[in-house]
C-alpha positions in Angstrom: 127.7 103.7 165.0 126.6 100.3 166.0 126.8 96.8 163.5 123.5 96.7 163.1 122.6 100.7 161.9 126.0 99.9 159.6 124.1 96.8 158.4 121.0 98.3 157.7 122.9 101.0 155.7 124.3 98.8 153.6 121.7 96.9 152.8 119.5 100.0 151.7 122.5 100.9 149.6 122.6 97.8 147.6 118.7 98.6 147.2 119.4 101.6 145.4 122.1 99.9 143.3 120.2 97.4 142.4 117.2 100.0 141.4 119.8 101.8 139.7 120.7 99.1 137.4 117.1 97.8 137.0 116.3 101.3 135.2 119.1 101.4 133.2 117.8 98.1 132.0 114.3 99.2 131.4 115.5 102.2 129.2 113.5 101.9 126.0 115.6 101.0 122.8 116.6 103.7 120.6 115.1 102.7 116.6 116.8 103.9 113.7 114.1 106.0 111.6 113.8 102.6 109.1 112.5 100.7 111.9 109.5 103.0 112.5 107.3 100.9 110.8 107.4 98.5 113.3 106.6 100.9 116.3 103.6 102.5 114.3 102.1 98.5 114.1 101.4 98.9 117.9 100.1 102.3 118.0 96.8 102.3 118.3 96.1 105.9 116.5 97.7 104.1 113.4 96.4 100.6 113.6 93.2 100.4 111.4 92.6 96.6 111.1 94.3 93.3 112.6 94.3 89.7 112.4 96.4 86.5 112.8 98.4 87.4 109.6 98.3 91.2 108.9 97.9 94.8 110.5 96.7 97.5 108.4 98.1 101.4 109.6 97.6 104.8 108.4 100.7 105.6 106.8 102.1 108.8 108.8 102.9 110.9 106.1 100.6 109.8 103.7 101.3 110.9 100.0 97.8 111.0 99.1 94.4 112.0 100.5 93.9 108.0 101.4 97.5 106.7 102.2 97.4 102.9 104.1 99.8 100.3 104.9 99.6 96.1 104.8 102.2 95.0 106.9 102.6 90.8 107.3 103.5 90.1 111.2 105.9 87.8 109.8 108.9 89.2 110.1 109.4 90.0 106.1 112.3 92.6 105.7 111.4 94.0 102.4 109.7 92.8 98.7 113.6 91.4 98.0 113.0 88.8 100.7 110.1 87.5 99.9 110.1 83.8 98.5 107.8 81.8 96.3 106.1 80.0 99.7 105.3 83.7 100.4 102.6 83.8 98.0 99.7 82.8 100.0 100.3 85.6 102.3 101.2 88.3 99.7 98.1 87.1 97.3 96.0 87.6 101.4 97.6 91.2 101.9 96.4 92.3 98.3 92.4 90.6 99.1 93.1 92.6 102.6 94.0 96.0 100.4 91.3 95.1 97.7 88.4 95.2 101.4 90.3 98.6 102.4 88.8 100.0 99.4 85.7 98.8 98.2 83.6 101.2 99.5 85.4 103.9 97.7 84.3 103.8 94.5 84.8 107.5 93.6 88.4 107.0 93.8 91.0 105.5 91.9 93.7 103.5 93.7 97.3 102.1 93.3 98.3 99.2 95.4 101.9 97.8 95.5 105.3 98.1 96.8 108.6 100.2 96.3 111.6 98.5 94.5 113.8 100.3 97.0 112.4 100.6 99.8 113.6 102.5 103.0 111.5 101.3 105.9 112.4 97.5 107.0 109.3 95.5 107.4 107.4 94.1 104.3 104.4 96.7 103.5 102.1 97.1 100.9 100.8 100.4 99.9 97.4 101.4 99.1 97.2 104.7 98.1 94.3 106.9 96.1 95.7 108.7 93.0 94.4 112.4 93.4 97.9 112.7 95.6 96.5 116.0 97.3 98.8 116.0 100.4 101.2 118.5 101.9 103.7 115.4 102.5 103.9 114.7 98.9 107.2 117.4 98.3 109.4 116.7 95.8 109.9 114.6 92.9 111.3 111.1 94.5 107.9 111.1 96.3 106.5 111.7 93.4 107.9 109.2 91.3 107.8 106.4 93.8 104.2 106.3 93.2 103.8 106.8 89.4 107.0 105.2 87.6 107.9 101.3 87.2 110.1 101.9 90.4 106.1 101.2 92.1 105.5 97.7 91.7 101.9 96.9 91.6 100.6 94.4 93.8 98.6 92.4 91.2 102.1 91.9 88.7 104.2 90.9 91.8 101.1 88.5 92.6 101.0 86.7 89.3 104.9 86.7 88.9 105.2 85.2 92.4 103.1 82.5 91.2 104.2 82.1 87.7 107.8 82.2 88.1 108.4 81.6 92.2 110.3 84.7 92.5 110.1 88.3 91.8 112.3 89.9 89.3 114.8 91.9 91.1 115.3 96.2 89.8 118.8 97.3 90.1 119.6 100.3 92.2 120.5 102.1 89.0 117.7 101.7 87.4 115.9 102.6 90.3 117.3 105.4 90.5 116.8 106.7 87.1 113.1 106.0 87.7 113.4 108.3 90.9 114.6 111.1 88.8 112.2 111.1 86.4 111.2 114.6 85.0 108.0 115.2 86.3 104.3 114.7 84.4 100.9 113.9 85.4 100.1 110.5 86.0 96.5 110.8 84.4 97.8 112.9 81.1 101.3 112.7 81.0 101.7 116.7 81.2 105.0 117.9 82.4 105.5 119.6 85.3 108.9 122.2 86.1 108.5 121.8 89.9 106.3 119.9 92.6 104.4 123.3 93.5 103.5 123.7 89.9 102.4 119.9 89.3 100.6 120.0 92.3 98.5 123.1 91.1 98.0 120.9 87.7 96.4 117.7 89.5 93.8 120.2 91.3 92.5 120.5 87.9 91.9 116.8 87.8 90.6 116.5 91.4 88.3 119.2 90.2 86.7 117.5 87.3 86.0 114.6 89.6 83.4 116.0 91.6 79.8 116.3 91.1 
């Protein structure tokens, strides 16, 4: 074989390497399942509204018939990292949440954030109380929503700019809220199981329309 064909191999062997390792490079990142938040922000099915300060997404297993998301593109890990020079944008997510709804005045809506929450990225949920969703299964779900463990956007507001900070739940007590026996939200009446206060808040939906 002569020096040149011996030349020419070799260089369309590095090639390949080189392709090799270029691919290997470009393999997408693996997220862990908290950091999903921040994938659904560029997916266009999710993303509902977007400016300079915010994105707005359907949350993907909403909890509710109406079930959004106010996420800050400031890279905000949670409500426990938010400081007192926060306060213009949190005070701007809740006037952003406030617009999501206005037009829905047959509804009743809650609007704040978990004390412990599981997904990283700072998001506020908006969220209509008839909670008639097959994603809404057991009590934690349940409970997140309706107990002090759901801090409501307008109280973190005003203690943001009262105090400069937000008073801080402890995981215990957070966790006694989770486990909360289950009632209605609207008349407090107990519940055994999910299936059975599930069947209860039909009654409520129910009265609600015309």
């Amino acid at each position: 074989m002569s020096d040149s064909i011996i030349q020419r191999l070799r260089f369309i062997i590095a090639i390949m390497k080189r392709k090799t390792i270029t691919n290997k490079t470009a393999t997408p990142k693996r997220y862990h399942w908290s950091a999903n938040l921040l994938k659904s922000i560029e997916d266009p099915e999710c993303k509902i509204r977007e400016d300079d300060k915010i994105v707005v997404i359907k949350d993907k297993y909403p909890k509710a018939q109406f079930h959004y998301l106010v996420l800050p593109k400031e890279d905000i890990l949670n409500i426990w990292h938010v400081k007192k020079e926060h306060q213009d944008l949190l005070t701007y997510m809740h006037d952003i949440a406030c617009d999501l709804i206005k037009d829905q005045t047959d509804l009743e809506f809650f609007m704040g954030y978990h004390a412990m929450p599981s997904m990283q990225r700072l998001h506020l949920h908006v969220i209509s109380t008839d909670f008639n969703s097959p994603c809404l299964k057991n009590k934690y779900h349940w409970n997140s929503f309706t107990t002090p463990f759901f801090l409501h956007s307008q109280d973190v507001c005003r203690q943001l700019r009262i105090d400069g900070e937000i008073k801080k739940i402890s995981r215990e007590l957070c966790t006694d809220y989770l486990n909360t026996k289950l009632k209605c939200h609207k008349c407090s009446t107990p519940a055994k199981n999910m299936p059975d206060l599930k069947r209860h808040l039909l009654t409520h939906i129910s009265k609600c329309k015309p």
